[in-house]
N, C-alpha and C positions, 0 to 999 in steps of 0.2 A: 449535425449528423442526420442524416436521410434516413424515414424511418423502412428500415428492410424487408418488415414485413410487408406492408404494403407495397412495396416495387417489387417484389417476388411474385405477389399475387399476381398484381399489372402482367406479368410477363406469363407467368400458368395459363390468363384468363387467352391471352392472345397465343402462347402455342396451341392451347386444345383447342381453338378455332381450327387453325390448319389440317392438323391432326385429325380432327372427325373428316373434313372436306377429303382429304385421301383416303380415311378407310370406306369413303361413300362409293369410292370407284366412276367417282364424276369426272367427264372429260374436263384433265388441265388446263387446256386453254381457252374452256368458257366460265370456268367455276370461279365466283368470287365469295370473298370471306368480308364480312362485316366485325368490327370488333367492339364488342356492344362497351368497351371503359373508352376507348378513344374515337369510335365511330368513322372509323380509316376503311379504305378500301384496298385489298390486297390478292394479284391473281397466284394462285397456288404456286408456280414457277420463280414468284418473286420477292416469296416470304421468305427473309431470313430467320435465322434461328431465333432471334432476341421476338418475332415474329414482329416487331416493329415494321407499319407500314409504309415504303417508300413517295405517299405522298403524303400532303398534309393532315393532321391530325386537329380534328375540328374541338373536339374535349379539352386540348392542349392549349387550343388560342384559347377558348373562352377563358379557362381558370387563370392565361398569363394573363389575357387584358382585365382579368380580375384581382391582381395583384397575387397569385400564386406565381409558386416555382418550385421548377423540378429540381434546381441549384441554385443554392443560397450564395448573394453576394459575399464577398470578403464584410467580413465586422459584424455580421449577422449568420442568424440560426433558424434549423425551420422548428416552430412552433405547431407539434403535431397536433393540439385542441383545436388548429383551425386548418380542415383539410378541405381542398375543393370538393363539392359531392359530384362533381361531374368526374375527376382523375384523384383519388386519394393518394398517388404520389404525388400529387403537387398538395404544398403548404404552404401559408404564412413564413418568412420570415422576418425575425425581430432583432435590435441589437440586444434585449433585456434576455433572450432566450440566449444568445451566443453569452451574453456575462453569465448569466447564470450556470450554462454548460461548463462554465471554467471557475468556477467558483467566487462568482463578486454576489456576493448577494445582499448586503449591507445597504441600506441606504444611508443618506449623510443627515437625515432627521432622526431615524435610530438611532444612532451613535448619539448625536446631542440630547436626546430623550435620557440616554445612560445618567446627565449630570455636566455638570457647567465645564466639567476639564476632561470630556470627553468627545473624542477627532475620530471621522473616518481616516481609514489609511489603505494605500494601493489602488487607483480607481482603475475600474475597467479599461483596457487599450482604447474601445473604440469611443471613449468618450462620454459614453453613459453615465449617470450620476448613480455609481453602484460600486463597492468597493468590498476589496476582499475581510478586512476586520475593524474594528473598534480601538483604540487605544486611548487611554488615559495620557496628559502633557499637562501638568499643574501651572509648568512659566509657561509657558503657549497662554494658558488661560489667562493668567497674570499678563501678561502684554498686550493679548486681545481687548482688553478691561479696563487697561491705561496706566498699568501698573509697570513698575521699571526698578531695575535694581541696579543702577549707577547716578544716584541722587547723593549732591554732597552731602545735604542735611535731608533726610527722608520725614516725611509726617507721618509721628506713631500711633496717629489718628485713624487715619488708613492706611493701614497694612493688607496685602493681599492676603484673603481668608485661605488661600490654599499655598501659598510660600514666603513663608514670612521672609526671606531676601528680597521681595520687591513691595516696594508701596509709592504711594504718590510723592511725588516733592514738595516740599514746604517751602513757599513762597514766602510768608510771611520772615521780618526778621526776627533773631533771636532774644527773648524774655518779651514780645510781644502777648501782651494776656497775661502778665507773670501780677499778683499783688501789689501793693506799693512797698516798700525796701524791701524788694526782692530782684531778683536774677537767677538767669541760666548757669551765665559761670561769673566769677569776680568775689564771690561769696560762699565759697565751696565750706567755708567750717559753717554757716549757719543752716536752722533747722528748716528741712522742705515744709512749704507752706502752700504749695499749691501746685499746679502746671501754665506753661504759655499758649500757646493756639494752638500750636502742634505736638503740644505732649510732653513736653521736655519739663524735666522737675526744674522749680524754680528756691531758691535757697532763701533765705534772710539776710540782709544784710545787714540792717541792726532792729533793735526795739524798742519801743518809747517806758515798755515797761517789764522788766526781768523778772521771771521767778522767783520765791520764795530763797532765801541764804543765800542769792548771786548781789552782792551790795556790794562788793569791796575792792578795790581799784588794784592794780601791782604794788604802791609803792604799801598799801597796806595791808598787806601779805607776803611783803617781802623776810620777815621775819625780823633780826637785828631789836631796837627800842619800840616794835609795836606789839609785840608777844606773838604775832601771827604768821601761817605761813599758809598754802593755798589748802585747801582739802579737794585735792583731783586735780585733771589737768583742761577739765571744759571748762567753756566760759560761757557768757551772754553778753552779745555785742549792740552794746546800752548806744542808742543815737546819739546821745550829748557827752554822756561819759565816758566811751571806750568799753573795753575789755573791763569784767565783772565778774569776781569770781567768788567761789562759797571759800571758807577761813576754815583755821583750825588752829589748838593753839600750838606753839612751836613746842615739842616734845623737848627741847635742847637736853639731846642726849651727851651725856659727859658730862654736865653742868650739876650741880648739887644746889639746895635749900642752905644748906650750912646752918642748922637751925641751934644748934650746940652753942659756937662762940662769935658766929659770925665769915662772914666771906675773907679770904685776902684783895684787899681793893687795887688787883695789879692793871683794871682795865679791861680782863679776860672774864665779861660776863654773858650773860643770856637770858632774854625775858622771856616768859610761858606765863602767854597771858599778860598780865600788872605782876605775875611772882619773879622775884630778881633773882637767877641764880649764880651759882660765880663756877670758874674753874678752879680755886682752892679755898679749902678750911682755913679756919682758923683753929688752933688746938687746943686753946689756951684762952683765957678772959682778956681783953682790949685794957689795956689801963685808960678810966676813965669810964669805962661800962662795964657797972657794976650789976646790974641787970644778967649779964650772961655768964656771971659767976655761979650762979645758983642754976641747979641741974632743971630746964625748964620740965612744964608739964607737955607732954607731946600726946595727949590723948585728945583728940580734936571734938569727940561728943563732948567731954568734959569740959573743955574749954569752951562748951556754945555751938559749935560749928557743924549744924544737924542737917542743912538741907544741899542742895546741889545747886552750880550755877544758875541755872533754866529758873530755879525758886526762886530767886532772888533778883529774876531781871528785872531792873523795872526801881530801884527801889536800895536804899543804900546798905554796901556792902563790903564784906569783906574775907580774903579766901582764906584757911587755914594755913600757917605757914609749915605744917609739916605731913599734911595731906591736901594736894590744891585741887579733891576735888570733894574736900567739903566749904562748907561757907556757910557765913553768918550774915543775918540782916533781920532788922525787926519786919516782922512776915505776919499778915492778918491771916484769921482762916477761911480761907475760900471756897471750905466745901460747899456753901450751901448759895454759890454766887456759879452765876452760869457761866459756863468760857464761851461762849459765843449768843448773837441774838441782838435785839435792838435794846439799847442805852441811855443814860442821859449824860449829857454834860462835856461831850467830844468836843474841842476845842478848835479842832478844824471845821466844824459844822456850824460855826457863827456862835454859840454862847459857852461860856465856860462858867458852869456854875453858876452864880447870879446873875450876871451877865448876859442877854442877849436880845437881838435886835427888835426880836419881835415881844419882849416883855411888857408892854405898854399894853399889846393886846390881850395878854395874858392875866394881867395884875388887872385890866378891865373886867374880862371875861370868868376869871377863877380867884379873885382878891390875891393870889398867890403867884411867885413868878414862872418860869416855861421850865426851868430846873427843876423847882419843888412839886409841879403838877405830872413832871414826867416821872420824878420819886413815887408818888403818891398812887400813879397809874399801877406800881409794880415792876418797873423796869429799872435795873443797876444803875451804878455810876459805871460809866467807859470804863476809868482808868480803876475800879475794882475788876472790872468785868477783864479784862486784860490783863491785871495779875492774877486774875486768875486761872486762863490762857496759859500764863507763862508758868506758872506754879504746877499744871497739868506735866509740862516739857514742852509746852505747844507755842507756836507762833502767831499771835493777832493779827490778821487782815484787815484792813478796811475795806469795807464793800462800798457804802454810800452813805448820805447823808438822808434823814428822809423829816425837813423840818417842816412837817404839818398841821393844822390846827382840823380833822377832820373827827367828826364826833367828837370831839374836845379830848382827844388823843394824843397826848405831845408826844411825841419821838423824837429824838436827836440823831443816833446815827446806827449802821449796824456794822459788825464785826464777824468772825469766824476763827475757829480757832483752827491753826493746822501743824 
């Protein structure tokens, strides 16, 4: 747009040239008018209204051959802060000044200033690097970046931070990086242990050594003549032995103790545990067992049968037959014996009891042998120290062996109770 004011002026300044030259009463056809913005020569008879003079205009070339103009090409605007001081209707024109007149005024560094998923949009016609707004494109950003969301197996490694449908591809194959017996898939019941290069949880596929109560194979918790049946429906998928499950004993419900006169032996039994039960009584005394004629005692404290299975593991036993979950077994007392810590006498650890390899050193160094110096130290026997474990309700672990001769400290091995 031509700024108006100034081309209004230009035009005032050259009619009142005219205008004074006739109210001066000067002969018209010698009077000439100078016109101090264009420096044109004009005789009073030949000035048009616009007062523009019909020869050339010296003001006019300088400012063009100065890059001004009176009319802005197509794709450009005049820039009124740069006006010729020779004609202030002639101006600069710029394509920045024609964007900007129409509203581009964004550059495309602004926009990416905004943040990584941020795009100019609409750029100026004539080409300018100038545009009408900013907008956010999250996949734009994600594919500029190298990221893609038609990967058959994607890497959850890189993910795009701004759309999680697109991330790199995983080149690598799959359980690449996974632990040893493990996998991506092939081994979906066992426990995740880790990840592969690209992220993918990797499974168990078995393990050289199971958790505490998984020992027991199918066929021994099948129920039937073993008393047992599974306790739950996981397992631990033992490398050598298969499927390992934790036990419990078979409830065999319907079954009775028959503890009155005895079972009917028709074949129709069930064991809980080592207890045999049967599907029928008997009502009456067996000829020949005389024993069951006599109204027994069924009070199982009475009869000895004080402690619980767990008391007794370890160590001979036997279960009440009219409550199976008391039991009898000659039981030391183990409160003042520790359930876990280091012992002497572990049989896995090279000596049991008098016995062991390094006793020569021993019966050298302490007259006595690696047993009685590891007594002597203060340290239990194993297999107290593990009924005593069991006497708790607790499970004995073995952790290691640890046969030393350091400070003349004998140890044998240690344990845990859990």
């Amino acid at each position: 747009m031509k700024n108006t004011n100034n081309i209004m002026l230009h035009m005032k300044l050259k009619n009142a040239v005219c205008t004074a030259a006739l109210l001066a009463f000067l002969p018209a056809s010698a009077f000439m008018i100078v016109s101090p913005a264009r420096a044109g020569v004009c005789f009073l008879p030949d000035c048009d209204l616009s007062g523009t003079p019909p020869v050339a205009c010296i003001d006019c070339k300088w400012c063009e051959d100065h890059g001004y103009y009176f009319n802005c090409p197509d794709g450009t605007a005049a820039d009124y802060s740069q006006t010729c001081f020779r004609d202030e209707s002639y101006t600069k024109c710029t394509k920045e000044q024609y964007c900007k007149n129409k509203g581009y005024t964004k550059s495309a560094q602004s926009c990416y200033d905004l943040g990584p998923t941020w795009y100019p949009k609409d750029k100026c016609p004539n080409g300018l690097d100038l545009y009408k707004s900013c907008i956010e494109n999250r996949p734009q950003a994600c594919k500029d970046n190298g990221y893609v969301n038609n990967c058959s197996r994607p890497n959850k490694n890189e993910i795009c931070p701004w759309d999680s449908s697109y991330a790199k591809c995983c080149n690598d194959t799959p359980s690449n990086g996974c632990p040893d017996n493990s996998k991506v898939s092939g081994c979906e019941s066992g426990a995740i242990i880790g990840k592969d290069s690209c992220g993918y949880e990797c499974r168990q596929c078995c393990k050289t050594s199971c958790p505490a109560g998984y020992a027991y194979t199918d066929k021994e918790t099948s129920g039937g003549t073993t008393g047992y049946i599974k306790d739950g429906t996981d397992y631990c998928m033992h490398c050598t032995k298969g499927r390992l499950y934790k036990r419990k004993e078979n409830p065999c419900t319907g079954y009775d103790v028959c503890s009155a006169y005895g079972g009917v032996d028709n074949g129709d039994y069930c064991y809980s545990g080592s207890l045999k039960k049967y599907s029928k009584c008997l009502t009456e005394c067996r000829p020949g067992y005389v024993e069951w004629c006599d109204t027994p005692v069924t009070d199982c404290d009475k009869l000895g049968y004080r402690y619980n299975q767990a008391a007794c593991d370890g160590v001979p036993s036997v279960a009440c037959p009219f409550d199976e979950t008391k039991w009898f077994c000659e039981k030391k007392d183990y409160s003042a014996i520790p359930k876990e810590g280091g012992c002497c006498g572990y049989s896995g650890c090279g000596y049991n009891a008098m016995s062991h390899s390094s006793d020569s050193y021993c019966q050298l160094d302490f007259g006595m042998s690696c047993y009685n110096k590891c007594i002597k130290n203060g340290y239990p026997d194993c297999n107290d120290m593990q009924a005593s474990c069991r006497a708790s309700g607790g499970t004995p672990v073995f952790d290691k062996c640890n046969m030393v001769l350091v400070s003349y400290n004998v140890l044998d091995a240690y344990f845990t109770c859990k």
